[in-house]
N, C-alpha and C positions, 0 to 999 in steps of 0.2 A: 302692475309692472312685474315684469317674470325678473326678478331677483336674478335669477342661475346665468343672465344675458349681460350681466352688470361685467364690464372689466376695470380693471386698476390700470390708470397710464399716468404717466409723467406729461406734466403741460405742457411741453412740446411737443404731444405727439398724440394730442386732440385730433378728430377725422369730422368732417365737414361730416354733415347729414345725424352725427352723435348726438346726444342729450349727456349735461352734466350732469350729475344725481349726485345731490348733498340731502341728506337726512336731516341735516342740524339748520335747513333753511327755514325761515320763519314764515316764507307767504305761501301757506298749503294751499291757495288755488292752481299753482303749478306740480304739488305732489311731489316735492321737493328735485324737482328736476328743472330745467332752463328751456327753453325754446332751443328747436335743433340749428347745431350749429352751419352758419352759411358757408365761414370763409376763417382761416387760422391765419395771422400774420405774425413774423420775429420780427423785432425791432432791434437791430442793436443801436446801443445806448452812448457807448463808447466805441475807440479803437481798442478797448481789452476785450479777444471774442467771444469770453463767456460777460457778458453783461450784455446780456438780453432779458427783454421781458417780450412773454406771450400775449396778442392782441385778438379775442377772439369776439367773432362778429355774429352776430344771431338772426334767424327769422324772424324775428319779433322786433328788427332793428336796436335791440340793447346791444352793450358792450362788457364785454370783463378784462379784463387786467391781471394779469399769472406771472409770477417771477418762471424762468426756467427751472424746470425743476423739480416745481410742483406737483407733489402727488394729488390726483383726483380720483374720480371715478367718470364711467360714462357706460352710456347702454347705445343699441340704434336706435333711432327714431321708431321704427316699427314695432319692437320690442318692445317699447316703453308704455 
């Protein structure tokens, strides 16, 4: 993984084709990264407009669940 390609975003502003990269994931057959992302959804939750959460959908058919907000990280698929 080229480290230097890693960027800081806030969960709502994940980019389709990205990989998440968490260090601190426990199943090293993915090298603490997620399957590239397919498709980002906001859901709002209420009618107050910041009460969303991030729906983000994977190649790999899993799911994750991000308040807005959320700092991550993320590299390109290619990159990674």
């Amino acid at each position: 993984m080229n480290i230097d390609k890693i960027k800081d975003v806030l969960s709502e502003n994940l980019g389709e084709g990205f990989k998440i990269v968490d260090e601190n994931d426990e199943n090293d057959e993915n090298d603490g990264m997620t399957a590239a992302i397919e498709w980002v959804d906001w859901v709002q939750l209420s009618d107050d407009e910041n009460d969303i959460q991030i729906e983000v959908y994977f190649e790999d058919d899993s799911k994750k669940i991000f308040p807005k907000g959320l700092k991550l990280r993320q590299i390109w698929h290619e990159d990674s």
